[in-house]
C-alpha positions in Angstrom: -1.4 -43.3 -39.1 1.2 -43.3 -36.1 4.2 -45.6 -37.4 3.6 -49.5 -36.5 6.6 -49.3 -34.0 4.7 -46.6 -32.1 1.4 -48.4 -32.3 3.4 -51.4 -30.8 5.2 -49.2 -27.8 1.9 -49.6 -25.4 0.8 -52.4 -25.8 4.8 -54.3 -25.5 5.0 -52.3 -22.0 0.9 -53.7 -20.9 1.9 -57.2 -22.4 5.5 -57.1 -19.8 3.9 -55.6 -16.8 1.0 -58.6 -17.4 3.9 -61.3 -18.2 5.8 -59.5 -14.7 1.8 -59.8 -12.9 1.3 -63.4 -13.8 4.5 -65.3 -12.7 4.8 -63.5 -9.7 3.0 -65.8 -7.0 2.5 -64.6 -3.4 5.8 -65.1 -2.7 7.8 -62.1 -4.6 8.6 -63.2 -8.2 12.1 -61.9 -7.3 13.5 -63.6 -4.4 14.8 -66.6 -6.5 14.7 -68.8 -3.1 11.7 -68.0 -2.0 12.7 -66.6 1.2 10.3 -64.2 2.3 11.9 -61.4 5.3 11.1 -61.7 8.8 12.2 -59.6 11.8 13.5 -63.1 13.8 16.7 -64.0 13.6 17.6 -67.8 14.4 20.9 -68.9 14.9 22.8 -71.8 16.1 24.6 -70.8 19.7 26.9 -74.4 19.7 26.9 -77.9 19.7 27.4 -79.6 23.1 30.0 -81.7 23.0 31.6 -80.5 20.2 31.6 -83.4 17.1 34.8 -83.5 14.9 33.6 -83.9 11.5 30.2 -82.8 11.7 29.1 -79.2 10.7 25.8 -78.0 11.2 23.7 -74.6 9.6 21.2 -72.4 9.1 19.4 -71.9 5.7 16.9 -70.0 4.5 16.9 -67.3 7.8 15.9 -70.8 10.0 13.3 -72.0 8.2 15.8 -75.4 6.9 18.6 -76.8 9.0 21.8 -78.0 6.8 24.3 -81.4 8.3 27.0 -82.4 7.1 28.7 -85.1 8.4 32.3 -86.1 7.1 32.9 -88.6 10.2 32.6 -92.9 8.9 29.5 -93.0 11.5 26.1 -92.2 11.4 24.4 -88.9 12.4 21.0 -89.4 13.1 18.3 -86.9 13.9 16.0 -87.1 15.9 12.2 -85.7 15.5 9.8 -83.6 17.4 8.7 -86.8 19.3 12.6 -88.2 20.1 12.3 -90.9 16.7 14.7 -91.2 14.7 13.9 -88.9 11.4 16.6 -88.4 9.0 20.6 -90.4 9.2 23.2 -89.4 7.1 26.5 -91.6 7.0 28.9 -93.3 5.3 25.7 -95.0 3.2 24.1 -91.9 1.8 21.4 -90.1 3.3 18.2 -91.9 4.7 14.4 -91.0 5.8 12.0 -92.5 8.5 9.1 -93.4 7.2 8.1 -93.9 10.2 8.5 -90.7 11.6 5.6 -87.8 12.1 8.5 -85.3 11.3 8.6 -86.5 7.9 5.6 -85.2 6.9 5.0 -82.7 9.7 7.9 -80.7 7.7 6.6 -81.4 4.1 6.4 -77.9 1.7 2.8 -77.3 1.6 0.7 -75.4 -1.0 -0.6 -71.8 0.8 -3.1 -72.5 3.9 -3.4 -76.7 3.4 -2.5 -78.7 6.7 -0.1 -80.7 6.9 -1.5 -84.8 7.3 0.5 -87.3 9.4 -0.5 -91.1 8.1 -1.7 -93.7 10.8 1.3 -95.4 9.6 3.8 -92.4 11.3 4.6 -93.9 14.6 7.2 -92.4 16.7 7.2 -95.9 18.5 7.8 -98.5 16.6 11.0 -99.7 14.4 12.3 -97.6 12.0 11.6 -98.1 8.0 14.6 -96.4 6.0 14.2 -95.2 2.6 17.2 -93.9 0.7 16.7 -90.2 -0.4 19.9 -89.6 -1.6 23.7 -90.2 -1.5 26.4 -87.8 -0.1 27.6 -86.5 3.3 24.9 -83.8 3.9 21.2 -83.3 4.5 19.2 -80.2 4.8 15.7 -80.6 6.1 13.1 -78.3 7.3 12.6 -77.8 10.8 9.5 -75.8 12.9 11.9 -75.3 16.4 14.1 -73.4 14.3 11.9 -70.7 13.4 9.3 -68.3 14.9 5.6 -69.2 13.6 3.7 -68.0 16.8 1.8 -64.6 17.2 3.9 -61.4 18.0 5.2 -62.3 21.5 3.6 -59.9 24.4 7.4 -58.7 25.3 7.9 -57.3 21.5 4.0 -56.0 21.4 5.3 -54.1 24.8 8.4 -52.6 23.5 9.3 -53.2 19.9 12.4 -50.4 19.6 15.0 -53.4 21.5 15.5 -56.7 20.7 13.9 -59.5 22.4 15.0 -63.0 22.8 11.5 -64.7 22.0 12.5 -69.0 22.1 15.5 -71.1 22.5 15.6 -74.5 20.5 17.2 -77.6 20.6 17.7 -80.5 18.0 18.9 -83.8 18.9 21.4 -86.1 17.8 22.5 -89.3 17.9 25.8 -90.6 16.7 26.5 -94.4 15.7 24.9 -97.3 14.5 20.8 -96.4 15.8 19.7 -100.5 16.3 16.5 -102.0 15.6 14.0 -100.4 17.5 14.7 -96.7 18.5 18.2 -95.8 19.5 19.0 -99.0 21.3 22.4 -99.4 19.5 25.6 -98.2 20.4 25.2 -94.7 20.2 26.7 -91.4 21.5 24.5 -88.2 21.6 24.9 -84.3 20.8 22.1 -81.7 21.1 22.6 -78.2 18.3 21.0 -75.1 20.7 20.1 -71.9 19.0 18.3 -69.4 20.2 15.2 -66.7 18.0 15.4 -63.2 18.6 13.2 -60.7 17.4 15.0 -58.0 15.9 13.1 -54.0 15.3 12.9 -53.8 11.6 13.5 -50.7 10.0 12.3 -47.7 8.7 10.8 -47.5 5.4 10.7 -43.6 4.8 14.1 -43.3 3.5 13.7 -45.3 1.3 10.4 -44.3 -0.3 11.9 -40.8 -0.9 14.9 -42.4 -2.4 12.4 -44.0 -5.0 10.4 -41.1 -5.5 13.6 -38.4 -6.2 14.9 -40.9 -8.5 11.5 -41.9 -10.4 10.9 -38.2 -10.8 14.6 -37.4 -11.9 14.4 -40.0 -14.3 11.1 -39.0 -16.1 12.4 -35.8 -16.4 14.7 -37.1 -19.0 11.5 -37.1 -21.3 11.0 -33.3 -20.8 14.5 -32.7 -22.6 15.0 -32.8 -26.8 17.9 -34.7 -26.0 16.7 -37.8 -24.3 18.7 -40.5 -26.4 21.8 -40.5 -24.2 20.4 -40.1 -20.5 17.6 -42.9 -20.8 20.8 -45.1 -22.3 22.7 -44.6 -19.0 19.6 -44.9 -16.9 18.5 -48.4 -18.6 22.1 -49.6 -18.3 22.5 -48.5 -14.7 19.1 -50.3 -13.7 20.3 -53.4 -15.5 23.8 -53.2 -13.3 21.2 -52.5 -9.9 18.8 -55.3 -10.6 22.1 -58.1 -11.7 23.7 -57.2 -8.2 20.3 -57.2 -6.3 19.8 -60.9 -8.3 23.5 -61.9 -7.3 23.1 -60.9 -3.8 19.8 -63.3 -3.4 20.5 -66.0 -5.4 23.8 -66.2 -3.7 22.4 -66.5 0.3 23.2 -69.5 1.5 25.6 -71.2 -1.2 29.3 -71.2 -1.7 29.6 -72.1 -5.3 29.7 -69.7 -7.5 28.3 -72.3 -10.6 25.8 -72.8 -8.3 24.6 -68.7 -7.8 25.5 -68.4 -11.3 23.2 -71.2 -12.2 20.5 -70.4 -10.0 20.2 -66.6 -11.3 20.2 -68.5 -14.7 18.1 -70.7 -14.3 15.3 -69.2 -11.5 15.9 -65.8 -13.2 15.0 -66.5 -16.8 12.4 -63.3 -16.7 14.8 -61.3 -15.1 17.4 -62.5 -17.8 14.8 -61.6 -21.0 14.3 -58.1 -19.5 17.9 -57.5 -19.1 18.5 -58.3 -22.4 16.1 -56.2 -23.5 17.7 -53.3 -21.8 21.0 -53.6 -23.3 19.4 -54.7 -26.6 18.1 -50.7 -26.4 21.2 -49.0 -25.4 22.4 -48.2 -28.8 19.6 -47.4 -30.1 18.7 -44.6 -27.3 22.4 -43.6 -27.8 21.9 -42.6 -31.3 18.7 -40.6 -30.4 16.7 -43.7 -32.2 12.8 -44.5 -31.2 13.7 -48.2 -31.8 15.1 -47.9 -28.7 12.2 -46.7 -26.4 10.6 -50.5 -26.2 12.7 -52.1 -24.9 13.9 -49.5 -22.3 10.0 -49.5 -21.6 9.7 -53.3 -20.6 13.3 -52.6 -19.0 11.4 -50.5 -16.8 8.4 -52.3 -15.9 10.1 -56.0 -15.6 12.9 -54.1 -13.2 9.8 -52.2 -11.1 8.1 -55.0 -10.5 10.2 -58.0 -9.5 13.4 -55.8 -8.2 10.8 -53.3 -6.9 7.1 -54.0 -6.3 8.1 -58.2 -5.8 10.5 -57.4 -3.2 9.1 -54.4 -0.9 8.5 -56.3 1.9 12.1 -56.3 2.4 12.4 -52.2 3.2 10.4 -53.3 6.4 11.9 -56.2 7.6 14.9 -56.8 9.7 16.5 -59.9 8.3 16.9 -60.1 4.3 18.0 -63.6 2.8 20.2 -61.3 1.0 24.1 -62.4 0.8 25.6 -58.8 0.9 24.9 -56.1 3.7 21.0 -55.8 4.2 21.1 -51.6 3.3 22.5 -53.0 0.0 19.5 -54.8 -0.8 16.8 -52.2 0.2 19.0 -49.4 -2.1 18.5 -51.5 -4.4 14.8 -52.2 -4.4 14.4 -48.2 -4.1 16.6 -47.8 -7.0 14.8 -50.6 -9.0 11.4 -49.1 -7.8 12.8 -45.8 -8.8 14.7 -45.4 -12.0 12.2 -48.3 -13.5 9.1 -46.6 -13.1 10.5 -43.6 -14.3 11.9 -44.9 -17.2 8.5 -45.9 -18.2 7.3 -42.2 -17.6 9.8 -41.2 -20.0 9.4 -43.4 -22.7 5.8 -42.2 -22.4 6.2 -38.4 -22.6 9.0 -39.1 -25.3 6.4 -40.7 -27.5 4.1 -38.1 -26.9 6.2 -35.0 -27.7 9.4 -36.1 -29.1 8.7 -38.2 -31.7 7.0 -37.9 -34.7 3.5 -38.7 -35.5 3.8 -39.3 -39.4 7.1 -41.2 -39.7 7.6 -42.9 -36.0 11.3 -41.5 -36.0 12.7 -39.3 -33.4 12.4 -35.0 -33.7 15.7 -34.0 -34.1 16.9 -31.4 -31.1 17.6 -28.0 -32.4 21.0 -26.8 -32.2 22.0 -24.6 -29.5 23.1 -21.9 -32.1 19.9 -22.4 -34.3 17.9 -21.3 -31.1 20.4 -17.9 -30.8 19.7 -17.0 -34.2 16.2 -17.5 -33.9 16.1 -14.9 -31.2 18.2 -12.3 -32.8 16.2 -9.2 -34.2 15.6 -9.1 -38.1 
């Protein structure tokens, strides 16, 4: 019988890429935010008058907006309809109940509608509930971002840019009174503009993942696999933890945070690494113990770094921290090396190691192959 560690070897890689299958939802397992790509690119063109004290962002490619307001007034903004929806001040940070916005910009599950109560009236008096404390609120906002069809300009040329909407989002800054914004108040207004931006092509990208997933299956062809499949696993384990980095990373300036979120929102990503590494010494020494886990290496990395994140070669804006051709080398790479090094550990386990004991066929010296070819 085949020894129990190479009984083992299939079914370890079937159980990972199932594990990978399962806990990646519709969204790409991999993109630790959950921003998905999109070829519009929202930004914020100014705020008019300019507000000492108050900063306003992007986040998540336009799909959130981030204030922060370090001023001893409140900043309150205002809804779709002009209510008040959301003040942030000296007091912490408060919500509207009262306000349509509120649950017209709830996270929903996949295709459910959003419902606005009877209760959500634009026109009455405002009812504040405390959400939190703090200087800075970060909502989600529907001007900010394109969710229309393809525009008819972009369907009629779609190699230029197009500026597709221009949005505004009001403020007002002061003490709002009972009532709407009947207090003594100043006002501001952010504008930003969407512009569709040509995504890329895909092709180079797609032969950078096939030269490198048949490069690296040709490592199993070769006697001496130990030490190439060691330098492949620990060079798909360096991709993937900068391709993690660089996502995890969009949008925040605290390092605890990025390393926190990659620890945290990452944990598969974090067991296959381990894995990897975990087999590095063994393939080093030429050992078979090595060959499972550079085999869920290769499958965990090909599917979230690879398969989870492919709609990103094709898309123009990446919620990626570091320079978009970055990301998409990485994906190719991931895509790449990783299913190769699952072709390798395959065709290793077929013809280089041994049926009877499970351990590794020795490679025949050099000179041992000379000698065998001399005449008797």
């Amino acid at each position: 019988m085949r020894h129990p560690l190479l009984r083992r070897l299939p079914a370890t890689i079937l159980l990972a890429m199932a594990s990978v299958v399962a806990s990646a939802g519709p969204a790409a397992a991999h993109a630790l935010g959950g921003t998905q790509p999109t070829d519009y690119r929202s930004t914020i063109l100014g705020m008019v008058p300019q507000l000492p004290g108050i900063e306003v962002r992007l986040l998540d490619l336009g799909r959130r907006v981030e204030l922060r307001n370090r001023t001893a007034q409140d900043v309150t903004v205002l809804g779709y309809q002009g209510e008040p929806y959301l003040r942030v001040g000296p007091k912490g940070v408060f919500e509207n109940q009262r306000s349509p916005a509120v649950y017209l910009n709830r996270l929903l599950p996949a295709g459910e509608q959003p419902v606005v109560p009877k209760t959500a009236d634009p026109t009455v008096a405002p009812e504040w509930r405390r959400t939190g404390s703090g200087d800075t609120v970060r909502w989600r906002d529907h001007r900010t971002r394109w969710e229309g069809a393809t525009p008819p300009a972009v369907r009629a040329n779609t190699s230029t840019e197009h500026v597709v909407a221009n949005w505004t989002v009001n403020l007002a800054i002061g003490n709002p009174a009972i009532g709407n914004l009947d207090g003594d108040t100043a006002s501001a207004v952010v504008r930003g503009q969407i512009v569709w931006v040509p995504p890329p092509s895909t092709l180079p990208w797609w032969v950078l993942a096939a030269a490198l997933a048949v490069a690296t299956a040709a490592i199993g062809l070769t006697p001496r696999w130990g030490k190439p499949l060691a330098a492949a696993a620990a060079a798909l384990v360096l991709v993937d933890l900068v391709h993690t980095i660089g996502l995890a990373a969009y949008g925040r300036t605290s390092l605890a945070l990025t390393l926190g979120r990659v620890a945290l929102g990452g944990l598969f990503s974090v067991a296959v690494w381990v894995a990897g590494l975990a087999s590095v010494p063994a393939l080093l020494r030429g050992r078979a113990g090595g060959l499972v886990g550079a085999g869920v290496l290769g499958v965990g990395v090909a599917f979230l770094g690879g398969v989870g994140d492919l709609a990103s070669l094709g898309r123009s804006q990446l919620a990626f921290t570091y320079a978009p051709t970055l990301a998409r080398a990485s994906i190719a790479i991931s895509l790449g090396v990783g299913a190769g090094i699952v072709a390798a550990v395959v065709l290793i386990e077929r013809k280089w190691i041994d049926r009877t004991s499970g351990k590794a066929i020795p490679p025949t010296p050099d000179w041992a192959a000379d000698w065998d070819g001399l005449p008797d």
